[in-house]
MMTF fields as JSON, N, C-alpha, C and O atoms, coordinates in Angstrom:
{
  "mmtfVersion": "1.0.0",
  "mmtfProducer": "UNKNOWN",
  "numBonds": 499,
  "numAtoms": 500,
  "numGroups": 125,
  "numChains": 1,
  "numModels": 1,
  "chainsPerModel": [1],
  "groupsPerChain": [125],
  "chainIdList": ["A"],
  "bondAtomList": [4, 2, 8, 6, 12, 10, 16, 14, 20, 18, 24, 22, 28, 26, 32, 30, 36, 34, 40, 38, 44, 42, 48, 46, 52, 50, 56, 54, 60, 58, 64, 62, 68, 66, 72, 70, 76, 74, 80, 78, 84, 82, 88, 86, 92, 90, 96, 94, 100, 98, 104, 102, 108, 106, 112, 110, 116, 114, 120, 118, 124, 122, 128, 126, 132, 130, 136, 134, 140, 138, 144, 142, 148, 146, 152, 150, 156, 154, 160, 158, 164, 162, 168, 166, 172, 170, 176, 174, 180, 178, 184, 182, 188, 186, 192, 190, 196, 194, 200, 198, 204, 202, 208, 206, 212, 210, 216, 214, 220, 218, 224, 222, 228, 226, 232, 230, 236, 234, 240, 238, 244, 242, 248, 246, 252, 250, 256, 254, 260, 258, 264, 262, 268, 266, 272, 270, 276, 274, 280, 278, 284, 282, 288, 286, 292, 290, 296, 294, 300, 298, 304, 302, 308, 306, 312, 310, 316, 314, 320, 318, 324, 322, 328, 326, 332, 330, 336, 334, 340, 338, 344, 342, 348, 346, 352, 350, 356, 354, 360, 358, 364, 362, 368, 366, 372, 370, 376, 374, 380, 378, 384, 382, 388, 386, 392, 390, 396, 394, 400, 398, 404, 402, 408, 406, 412, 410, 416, 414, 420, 418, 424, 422, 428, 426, 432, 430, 436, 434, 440, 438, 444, 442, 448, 446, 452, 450, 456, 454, 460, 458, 464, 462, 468, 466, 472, 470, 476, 474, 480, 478, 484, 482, 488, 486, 492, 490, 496, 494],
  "bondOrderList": [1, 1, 1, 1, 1, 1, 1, 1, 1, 1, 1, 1, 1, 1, 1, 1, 1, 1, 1, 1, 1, 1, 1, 1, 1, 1, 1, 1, 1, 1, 1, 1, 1, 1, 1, 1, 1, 1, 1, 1, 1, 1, 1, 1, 1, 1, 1, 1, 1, 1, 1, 1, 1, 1, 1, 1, 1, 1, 1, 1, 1, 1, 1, 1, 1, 1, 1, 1, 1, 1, 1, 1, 1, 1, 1, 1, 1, 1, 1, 1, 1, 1, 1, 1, 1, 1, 1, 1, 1, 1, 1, 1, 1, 1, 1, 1, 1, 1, 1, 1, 1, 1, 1, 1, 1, 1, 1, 1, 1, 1, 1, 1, 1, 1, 1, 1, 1, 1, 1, 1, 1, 1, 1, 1],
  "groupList": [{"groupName": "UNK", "atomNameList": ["N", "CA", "C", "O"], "elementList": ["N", "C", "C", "O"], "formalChargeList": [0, 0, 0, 0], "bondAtomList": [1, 0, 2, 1, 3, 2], "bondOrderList": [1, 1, 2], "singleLetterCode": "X", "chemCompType": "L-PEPTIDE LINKING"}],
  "groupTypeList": [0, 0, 0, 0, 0, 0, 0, 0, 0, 0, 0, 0, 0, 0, 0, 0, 0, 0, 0, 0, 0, 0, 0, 0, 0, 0, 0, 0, 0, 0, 0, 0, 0, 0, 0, 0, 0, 0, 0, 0, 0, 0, 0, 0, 0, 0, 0, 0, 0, 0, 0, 0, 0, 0, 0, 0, 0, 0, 0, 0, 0, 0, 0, 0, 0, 0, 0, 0, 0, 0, 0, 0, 0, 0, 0, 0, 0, 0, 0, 0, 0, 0, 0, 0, 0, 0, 0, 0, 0, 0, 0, 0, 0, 0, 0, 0, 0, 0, 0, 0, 0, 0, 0, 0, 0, 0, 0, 0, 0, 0, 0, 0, 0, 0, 0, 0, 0, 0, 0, 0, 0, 0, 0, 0, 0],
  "groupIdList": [1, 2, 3, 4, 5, 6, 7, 8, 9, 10, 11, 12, 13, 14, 15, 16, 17, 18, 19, 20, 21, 22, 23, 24, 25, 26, 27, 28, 29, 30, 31, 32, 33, 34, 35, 36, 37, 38, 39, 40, 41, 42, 43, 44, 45, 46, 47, 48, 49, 50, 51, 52, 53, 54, 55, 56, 57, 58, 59, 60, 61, 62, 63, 64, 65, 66, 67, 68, 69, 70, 71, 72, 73, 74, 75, 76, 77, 78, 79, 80, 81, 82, 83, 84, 85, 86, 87, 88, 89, 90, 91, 92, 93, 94, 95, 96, 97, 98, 99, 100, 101, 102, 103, 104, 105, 106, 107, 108, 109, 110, 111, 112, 113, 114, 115, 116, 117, 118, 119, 120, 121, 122, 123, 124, 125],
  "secStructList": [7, 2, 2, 2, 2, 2, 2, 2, 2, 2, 2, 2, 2, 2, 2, 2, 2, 2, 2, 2, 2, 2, 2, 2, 2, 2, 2, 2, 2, 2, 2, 2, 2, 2, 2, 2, 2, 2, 2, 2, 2, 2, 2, 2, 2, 2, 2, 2, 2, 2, 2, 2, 2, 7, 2, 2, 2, 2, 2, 6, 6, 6, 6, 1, 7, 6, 6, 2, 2, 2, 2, 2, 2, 2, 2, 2, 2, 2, 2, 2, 2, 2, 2, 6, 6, 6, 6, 7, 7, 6, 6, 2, 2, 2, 2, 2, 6, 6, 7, 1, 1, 6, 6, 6, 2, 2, 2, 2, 2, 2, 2, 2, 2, 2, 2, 2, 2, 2, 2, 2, 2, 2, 2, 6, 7],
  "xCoordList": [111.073, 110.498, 111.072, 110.268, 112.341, 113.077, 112.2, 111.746, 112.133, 111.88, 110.178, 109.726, 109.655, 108.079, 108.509, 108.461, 108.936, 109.192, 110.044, 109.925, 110.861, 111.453, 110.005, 109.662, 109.217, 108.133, 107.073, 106.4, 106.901, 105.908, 106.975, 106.332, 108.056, 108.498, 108.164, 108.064, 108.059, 107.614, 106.415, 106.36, 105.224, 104.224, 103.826, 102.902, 104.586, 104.392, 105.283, 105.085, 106.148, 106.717, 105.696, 105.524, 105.126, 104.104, 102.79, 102.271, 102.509, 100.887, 101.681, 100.977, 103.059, 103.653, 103.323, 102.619, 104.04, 104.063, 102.651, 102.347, 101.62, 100.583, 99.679, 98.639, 100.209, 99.476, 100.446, 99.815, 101.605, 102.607, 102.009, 101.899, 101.643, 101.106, 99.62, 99.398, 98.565, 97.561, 97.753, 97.221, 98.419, 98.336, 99.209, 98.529, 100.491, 100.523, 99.159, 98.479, 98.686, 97.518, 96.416, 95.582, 96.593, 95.1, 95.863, 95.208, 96.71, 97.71, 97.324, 96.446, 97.991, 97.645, 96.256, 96.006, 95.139, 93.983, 93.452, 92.82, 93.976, 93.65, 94.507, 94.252, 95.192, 95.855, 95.67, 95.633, 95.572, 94.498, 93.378, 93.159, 92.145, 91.034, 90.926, 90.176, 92.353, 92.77, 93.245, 93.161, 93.859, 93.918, 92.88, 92.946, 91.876, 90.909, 89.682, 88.892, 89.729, 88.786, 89.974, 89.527, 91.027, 91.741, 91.634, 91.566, 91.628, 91.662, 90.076, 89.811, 89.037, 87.705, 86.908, 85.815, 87.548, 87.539, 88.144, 87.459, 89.77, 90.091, 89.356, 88.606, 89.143, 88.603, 87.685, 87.549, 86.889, 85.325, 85.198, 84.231, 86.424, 86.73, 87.635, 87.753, 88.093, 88.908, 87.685, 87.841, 86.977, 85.843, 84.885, 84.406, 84.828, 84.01, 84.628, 84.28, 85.596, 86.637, 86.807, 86.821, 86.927, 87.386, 86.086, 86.035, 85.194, 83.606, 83.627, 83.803, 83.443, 83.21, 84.518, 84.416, 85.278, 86.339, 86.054, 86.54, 85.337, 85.289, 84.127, 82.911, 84.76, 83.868, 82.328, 81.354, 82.363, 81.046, 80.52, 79.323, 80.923, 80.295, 79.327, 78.126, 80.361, 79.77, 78.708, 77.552, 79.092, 77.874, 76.686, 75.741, 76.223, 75.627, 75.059, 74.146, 75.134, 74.355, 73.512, 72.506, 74.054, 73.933, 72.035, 71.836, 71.108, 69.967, 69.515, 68.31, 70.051, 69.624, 69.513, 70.031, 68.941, 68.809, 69.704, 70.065, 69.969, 70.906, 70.347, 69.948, 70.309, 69.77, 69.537, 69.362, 69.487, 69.595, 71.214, 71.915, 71.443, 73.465, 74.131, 74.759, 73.339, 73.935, 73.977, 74.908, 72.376, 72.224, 73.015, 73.377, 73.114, 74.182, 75.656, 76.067, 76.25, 77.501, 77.52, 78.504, 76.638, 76.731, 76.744, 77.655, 75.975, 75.548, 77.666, 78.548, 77.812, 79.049, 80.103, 80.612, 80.47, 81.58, 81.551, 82.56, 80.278, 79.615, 80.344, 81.366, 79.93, 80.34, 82.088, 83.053, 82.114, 83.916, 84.526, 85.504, 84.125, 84.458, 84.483, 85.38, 83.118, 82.934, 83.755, 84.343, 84.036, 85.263, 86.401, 86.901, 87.047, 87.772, 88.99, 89.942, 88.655, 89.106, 89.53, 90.549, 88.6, 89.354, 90.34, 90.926, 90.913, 91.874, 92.792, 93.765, 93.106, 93.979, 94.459, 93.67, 95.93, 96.076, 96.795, 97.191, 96.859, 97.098, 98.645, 98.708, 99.0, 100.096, 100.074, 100.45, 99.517, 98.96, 98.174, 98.32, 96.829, 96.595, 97.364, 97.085, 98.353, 99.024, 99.662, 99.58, 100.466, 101.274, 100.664, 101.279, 99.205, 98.233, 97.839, 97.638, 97.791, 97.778, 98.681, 98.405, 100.027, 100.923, 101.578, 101.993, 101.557, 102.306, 101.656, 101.866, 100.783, 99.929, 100.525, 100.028, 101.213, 102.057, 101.111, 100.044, 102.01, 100.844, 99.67, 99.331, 98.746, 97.956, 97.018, 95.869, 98.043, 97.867, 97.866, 96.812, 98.934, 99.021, 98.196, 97.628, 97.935, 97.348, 95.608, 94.956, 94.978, 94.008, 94.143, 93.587, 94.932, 94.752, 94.294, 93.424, 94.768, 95.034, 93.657, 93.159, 92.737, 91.844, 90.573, 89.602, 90.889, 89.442, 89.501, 88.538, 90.815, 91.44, 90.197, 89.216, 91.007, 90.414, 89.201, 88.774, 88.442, 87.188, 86.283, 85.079, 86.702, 85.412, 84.427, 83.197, 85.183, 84.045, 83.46, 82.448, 83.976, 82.92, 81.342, 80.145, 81.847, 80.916, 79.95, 78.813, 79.934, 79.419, 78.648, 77.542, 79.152, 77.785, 77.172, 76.105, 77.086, 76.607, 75.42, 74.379, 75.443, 74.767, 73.527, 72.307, 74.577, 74.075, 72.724, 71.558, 73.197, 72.046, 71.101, 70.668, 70.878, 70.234, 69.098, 68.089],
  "yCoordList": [150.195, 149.325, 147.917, 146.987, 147.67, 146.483, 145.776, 144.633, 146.751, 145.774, 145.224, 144.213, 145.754, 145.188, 144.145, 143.006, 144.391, 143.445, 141.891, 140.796, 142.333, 140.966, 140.644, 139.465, 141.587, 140.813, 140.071, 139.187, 140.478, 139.68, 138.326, 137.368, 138.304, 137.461, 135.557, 134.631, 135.644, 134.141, 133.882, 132.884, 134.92, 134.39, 134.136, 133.346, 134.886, 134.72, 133.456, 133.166, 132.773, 131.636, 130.389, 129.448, 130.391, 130.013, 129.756, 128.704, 130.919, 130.754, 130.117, 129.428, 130.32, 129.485, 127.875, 127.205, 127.155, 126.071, 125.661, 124.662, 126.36, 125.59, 125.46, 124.802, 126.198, 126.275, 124.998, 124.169, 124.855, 123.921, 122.503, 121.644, 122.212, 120.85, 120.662, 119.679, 121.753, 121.475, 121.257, 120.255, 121.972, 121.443, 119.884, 119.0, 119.363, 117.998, 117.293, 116.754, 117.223, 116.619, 116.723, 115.918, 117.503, 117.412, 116.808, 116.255, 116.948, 116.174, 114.67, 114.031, 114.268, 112.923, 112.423, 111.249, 113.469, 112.836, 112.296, 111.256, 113.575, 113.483, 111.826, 111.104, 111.989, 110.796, 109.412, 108.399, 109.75, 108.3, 108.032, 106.917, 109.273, 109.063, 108.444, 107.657, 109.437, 108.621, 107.324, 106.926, 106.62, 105.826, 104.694, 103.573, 105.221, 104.193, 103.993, 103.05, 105.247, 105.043, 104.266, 103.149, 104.398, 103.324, 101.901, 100.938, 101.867, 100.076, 99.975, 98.962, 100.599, 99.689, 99.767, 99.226, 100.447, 100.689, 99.089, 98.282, 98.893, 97.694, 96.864, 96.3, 96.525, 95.308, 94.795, 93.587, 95.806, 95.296, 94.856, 94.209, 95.328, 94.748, 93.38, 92.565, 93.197, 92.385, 91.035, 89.842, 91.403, 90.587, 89.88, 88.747, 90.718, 90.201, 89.056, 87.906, 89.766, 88.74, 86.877, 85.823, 87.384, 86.383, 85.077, 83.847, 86.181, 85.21, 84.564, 83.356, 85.423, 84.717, 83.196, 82.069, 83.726, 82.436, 81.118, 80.059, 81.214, 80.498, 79.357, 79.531, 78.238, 76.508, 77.018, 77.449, 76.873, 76.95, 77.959, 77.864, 79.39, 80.363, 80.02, 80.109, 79.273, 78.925, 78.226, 78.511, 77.141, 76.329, 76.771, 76.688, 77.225, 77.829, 78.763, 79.08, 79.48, 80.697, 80.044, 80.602, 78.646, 78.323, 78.768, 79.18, 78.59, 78.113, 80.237, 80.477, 80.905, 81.799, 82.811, 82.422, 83.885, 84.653, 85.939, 86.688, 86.17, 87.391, 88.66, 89.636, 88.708, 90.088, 89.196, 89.939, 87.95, 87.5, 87.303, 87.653, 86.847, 86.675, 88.192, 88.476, 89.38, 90.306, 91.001, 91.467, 90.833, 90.947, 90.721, 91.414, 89.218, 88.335, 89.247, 89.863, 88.924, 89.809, 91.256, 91.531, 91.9, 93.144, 92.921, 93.316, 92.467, 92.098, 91.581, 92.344, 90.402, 90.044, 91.163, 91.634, 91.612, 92.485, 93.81, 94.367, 94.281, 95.642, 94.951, 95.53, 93.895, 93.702, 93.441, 93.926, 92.995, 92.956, 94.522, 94.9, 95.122, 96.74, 97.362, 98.089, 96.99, 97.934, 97.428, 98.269, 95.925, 95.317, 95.642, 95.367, 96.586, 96.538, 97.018, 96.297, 98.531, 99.098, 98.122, 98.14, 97.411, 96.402, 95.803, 95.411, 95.497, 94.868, 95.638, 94.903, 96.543, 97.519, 98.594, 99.454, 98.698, 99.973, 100.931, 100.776, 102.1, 103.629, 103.149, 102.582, 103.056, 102.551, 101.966, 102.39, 100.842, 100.954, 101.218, 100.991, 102.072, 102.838, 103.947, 104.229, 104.567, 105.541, 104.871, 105.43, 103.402, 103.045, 102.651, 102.409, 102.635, 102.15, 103.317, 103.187, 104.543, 105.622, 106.246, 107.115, 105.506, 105.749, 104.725, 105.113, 103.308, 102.745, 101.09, 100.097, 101.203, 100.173, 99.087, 98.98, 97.957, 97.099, 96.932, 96.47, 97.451, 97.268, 97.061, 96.078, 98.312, 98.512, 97.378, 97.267, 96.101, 95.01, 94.31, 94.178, 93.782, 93.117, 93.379, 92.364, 94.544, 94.541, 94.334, 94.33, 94.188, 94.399, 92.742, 92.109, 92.149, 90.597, 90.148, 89.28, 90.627, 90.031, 90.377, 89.351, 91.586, 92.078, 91.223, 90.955, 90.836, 89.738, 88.718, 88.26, 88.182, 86.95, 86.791, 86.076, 88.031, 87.584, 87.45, 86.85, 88.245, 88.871, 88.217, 88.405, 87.37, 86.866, 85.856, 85.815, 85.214, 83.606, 83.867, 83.226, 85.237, 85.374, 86.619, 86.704, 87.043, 87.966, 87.02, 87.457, 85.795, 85.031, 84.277, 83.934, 83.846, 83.483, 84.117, 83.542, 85.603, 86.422, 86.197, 85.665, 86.532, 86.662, 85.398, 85.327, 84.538, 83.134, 83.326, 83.179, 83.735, 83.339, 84.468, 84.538, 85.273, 86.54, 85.887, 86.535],
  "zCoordList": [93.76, 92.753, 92.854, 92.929, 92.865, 93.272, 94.677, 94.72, 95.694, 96.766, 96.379, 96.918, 95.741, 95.205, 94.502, 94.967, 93.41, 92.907, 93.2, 92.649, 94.233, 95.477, 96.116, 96.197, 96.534, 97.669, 96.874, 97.404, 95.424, 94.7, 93.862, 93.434, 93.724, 93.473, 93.728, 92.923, 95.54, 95.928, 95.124, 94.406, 95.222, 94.909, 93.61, 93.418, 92.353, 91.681, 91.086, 89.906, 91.758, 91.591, 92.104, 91.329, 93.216, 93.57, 92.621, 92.249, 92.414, 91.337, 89.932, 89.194, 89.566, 88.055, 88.446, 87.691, 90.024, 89.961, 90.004, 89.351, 90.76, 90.811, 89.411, 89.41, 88.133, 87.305, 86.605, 85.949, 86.695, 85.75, 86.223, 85.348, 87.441, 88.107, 87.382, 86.675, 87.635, 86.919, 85.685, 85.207, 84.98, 83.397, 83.545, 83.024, 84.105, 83.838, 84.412, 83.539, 85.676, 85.654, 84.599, 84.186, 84.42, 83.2, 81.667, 80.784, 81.627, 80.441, 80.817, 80.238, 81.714, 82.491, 82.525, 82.249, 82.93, 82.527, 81.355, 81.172, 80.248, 79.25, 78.094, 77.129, 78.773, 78.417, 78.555, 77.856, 79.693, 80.084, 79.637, 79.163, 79.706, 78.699, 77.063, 76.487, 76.606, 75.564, 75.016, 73.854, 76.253, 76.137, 76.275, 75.772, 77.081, 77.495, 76.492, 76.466, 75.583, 74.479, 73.561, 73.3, 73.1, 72.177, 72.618, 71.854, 73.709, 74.385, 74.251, 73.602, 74.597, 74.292, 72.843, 72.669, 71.928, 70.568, 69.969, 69.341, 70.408, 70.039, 70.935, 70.139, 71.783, 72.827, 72.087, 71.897, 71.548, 71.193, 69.663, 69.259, 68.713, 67.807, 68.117, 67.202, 69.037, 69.268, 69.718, 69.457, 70.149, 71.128, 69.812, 69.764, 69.044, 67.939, 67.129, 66.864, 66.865, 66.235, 66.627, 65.99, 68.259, 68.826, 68.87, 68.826, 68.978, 69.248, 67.797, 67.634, 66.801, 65.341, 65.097, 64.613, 65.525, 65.506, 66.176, 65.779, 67.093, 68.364, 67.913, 67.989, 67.462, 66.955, 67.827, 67.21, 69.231, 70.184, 69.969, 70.243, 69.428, 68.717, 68.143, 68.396, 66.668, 65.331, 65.737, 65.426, 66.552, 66.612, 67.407, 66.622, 68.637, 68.826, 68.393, 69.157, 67.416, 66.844, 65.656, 65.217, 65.088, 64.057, 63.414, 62.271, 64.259, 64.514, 64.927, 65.0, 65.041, 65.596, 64.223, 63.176, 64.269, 63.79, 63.275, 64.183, 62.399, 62.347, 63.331, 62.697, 64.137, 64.735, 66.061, 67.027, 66.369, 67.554, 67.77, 68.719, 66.962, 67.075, 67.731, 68.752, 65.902, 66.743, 68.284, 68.94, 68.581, 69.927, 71.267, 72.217, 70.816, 71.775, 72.118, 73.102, 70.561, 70.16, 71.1, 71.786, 71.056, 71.23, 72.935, 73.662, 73.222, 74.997, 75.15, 75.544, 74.776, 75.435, 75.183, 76.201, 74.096, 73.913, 74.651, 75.083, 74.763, 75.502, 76.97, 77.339, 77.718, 79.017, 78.528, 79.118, 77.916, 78.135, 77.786, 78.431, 77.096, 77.399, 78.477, 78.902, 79.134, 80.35, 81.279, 81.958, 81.584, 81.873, 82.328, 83.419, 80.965, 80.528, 81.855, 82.157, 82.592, 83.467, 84.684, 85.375, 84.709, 85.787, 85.615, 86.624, 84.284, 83.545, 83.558, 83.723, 83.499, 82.843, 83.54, 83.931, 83.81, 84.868, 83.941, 82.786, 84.877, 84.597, 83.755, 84.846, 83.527, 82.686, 81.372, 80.279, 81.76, 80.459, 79.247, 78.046, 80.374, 79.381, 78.614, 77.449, 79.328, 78.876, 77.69, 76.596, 77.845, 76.865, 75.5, 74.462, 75.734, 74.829, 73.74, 72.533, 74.588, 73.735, 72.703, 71.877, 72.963, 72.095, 70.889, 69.798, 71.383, 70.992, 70.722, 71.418, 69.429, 68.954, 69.022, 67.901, 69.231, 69.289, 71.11, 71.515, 71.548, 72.831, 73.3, 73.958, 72.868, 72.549, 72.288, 72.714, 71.104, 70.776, 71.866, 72.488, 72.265, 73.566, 74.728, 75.132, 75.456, 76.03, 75.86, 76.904, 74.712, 74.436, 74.542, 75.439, 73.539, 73.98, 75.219, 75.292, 76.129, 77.6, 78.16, 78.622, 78.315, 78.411, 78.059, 78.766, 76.628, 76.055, 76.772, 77.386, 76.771, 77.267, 78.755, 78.959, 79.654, 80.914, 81.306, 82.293, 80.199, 80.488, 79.446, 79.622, 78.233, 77.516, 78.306, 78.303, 78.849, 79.522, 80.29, 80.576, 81.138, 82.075, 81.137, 81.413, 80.493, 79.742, 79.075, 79.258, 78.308, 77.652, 78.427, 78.01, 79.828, 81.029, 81.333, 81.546, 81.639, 82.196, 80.767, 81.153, 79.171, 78.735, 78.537, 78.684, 78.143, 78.414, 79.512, 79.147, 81.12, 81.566, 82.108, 83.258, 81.158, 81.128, 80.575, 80.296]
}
């Protein structure tokens, strides 16, 4: 009984690690997913924000329609979301998922890079 139990030993050390690796990877995925819905959740609140603030906003919409503004709004912030991944690496999404202060920061940096070009793109649509 001993020596069975020595010969199934490797493998069943074997099938433990390969199951301990899949579950951190899928932890890791899941983490990242998480994080990447917290960063374009803030981005796009962040994006709104930033547009309504913005004098050339104000002035430009002045003349437009509520439902043409929102339109606009929705077109630029939608592209700075989808954006967003190019901005942002595996790190920090992770750090984003935990630790709002960041989360903050990095979401800054994200609009930052990515509003002016989102606002031409709509501009000349």
């Amino acid at each position: 009984m001993k020596k069975k139990l020595a010969a199934f030993a490797p493998v069943i050390l074997v099938l433990t690690a390969c199951a301990t690796t899949e579950t951190a990877t899928t932890t890791a995925a899941t983490t990242q997913q998480v994080g990447m819905a917290a960063i374009k959740i803030a981005i796009n609140s962040k994006c709104v924000t930033e547009l309504n603030n913005t004098p050339a906003w104000k002035k430009s919409t002045q003349l437009m329609t509520a439902e043409q503004k929102q339109n606009i709004q929705t077109d630029i912030c939608g592209c700075v979301s989808e954006k967003a991944p190019q901005n942002v690496t595996t790190v920090d999404l992770a750090t984003a998922a935990i630790d709002p202060a960041a989360r903050a920061t990095i979401v800054n940096n994200v609009v930052t890079k990515t509003i002016q070009s989102c606002v031409s793109e709509a501009v000349n649509k």
